[in-house]
Each structure stands twice: as structure tokens, then as C-alpha cells.
C-alpha positions in Angstrom: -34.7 -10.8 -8.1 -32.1 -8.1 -8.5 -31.7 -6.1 -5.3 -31.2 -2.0 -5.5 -28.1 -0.9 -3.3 -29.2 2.5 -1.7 -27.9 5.6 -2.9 -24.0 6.0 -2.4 -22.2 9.6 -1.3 -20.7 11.0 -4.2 -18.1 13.8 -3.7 -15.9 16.0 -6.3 -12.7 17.2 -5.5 -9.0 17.5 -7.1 -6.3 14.9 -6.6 -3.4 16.4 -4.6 -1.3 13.2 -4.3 -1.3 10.2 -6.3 2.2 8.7 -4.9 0.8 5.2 -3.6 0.0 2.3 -5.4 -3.7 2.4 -6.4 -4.4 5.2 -4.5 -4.9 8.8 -4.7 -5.5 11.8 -1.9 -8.5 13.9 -3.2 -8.9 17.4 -1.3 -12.7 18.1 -1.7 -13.4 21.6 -0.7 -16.8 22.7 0.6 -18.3 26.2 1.1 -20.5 27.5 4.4 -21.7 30.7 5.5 -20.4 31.3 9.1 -23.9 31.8 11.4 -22.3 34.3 13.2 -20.3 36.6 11.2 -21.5 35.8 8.2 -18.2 35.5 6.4 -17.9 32.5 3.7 -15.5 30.4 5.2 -13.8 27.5 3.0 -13.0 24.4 4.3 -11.2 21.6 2.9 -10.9 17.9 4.5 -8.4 15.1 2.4 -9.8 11.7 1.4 -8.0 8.8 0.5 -9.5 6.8 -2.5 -8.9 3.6 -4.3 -7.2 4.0 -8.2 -7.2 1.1 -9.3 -5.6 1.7 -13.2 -3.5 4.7 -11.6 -6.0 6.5 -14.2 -6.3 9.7 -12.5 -3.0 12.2 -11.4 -2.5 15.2 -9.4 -4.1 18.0 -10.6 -6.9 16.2 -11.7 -10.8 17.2 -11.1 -12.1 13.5 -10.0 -15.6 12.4 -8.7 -15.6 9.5 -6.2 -18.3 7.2 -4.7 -18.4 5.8 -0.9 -18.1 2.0 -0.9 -16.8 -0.5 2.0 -13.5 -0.3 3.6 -11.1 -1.3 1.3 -7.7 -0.6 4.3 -7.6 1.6 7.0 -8.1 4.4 6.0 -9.3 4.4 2.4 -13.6 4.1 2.2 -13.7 5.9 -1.3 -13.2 4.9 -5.0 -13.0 7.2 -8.0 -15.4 6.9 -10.6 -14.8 9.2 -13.2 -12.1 12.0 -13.9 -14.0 15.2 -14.8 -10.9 17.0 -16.0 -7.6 16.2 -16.8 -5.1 18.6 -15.1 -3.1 21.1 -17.7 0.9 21.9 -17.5 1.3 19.8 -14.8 4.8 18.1 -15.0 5.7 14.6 -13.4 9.0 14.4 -12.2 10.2 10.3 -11.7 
């Protein structure tokens, strides 16, 4: 009997740090009409998520998937890079 897991978050966003050890920062930026004045107001919010091949870099578009806690503070693991980021030079 194989058992179905429910259906996971999935989020897109661009990787703004990728510093750590098989982890990256993602910014994942979301779009709302204010109700009150009606301006478009854009908010961003940070997530840490688990890299595990150090696959994805900064600058990259990266989708990621909720999953258990793997530390503290990191609930998130990428699952595909969308885009590869262009011109962007590492400096080691």
C-alpha cells in the first residue's frame, strides 16, 4: 500500500545568498493590491533552503518545496533551478 503525502507549498524566488554550506537564502517576492489605497505594494520575505549539491548560486531563479525542519531555521529545499543567473561573477 503506497501512501500519498498531501500536497507540499511550493514557492519561486531568486537566490540572494548562497554562502553556507548546503544552503541558500531565496527572496521570494509577492504582489497585493493595498485595500485601501489601492496601490500595488511589493513585498518580499527571505527563506532559508537546504542545497544539498551547492547546485544553485546567487542570482539564480529557484523553485523550492516545504518539507520537515531540517535546523532551526531552514523548513525549505530547492527542487529545481528555473534559470541560471547571467554575468554574475563569484569572487573566492
Amino acid at each position: 500500500m503506497v501512501q500519498e503525502r498531501s500536497n507540499r507549498k511550493k514557492l519561486k524566488g531568486v537566490v540572494i545568498s548562497d554562502k553556507m554550506q548546503k544552503t541558500a537564502i531565496i527572496a521570494v517576492e509577492r504582489k497585493f493590491r493595498h485595500p485601501i489605497y489601492k496601490k500595488v505594494v511589493r513585498v518580499r520575505k527571505k527563506y532559508k533552503a537546504h542545497n544539498e549539491e551547492n547546485a544553485a548560486h546567487i542570482g539564480d531563479m529557484v523553485e523550492m518545496m516545504e518539507t520537515r525542519p531540517l535546523s532551526r531555521e531552514k523548513r525549505w529545499r530547492i527542487i529545481n533551478i528555473i534559470k541560471k543567473a547571467v554575468g554574475v561573477v563569484e569572487v573566492k
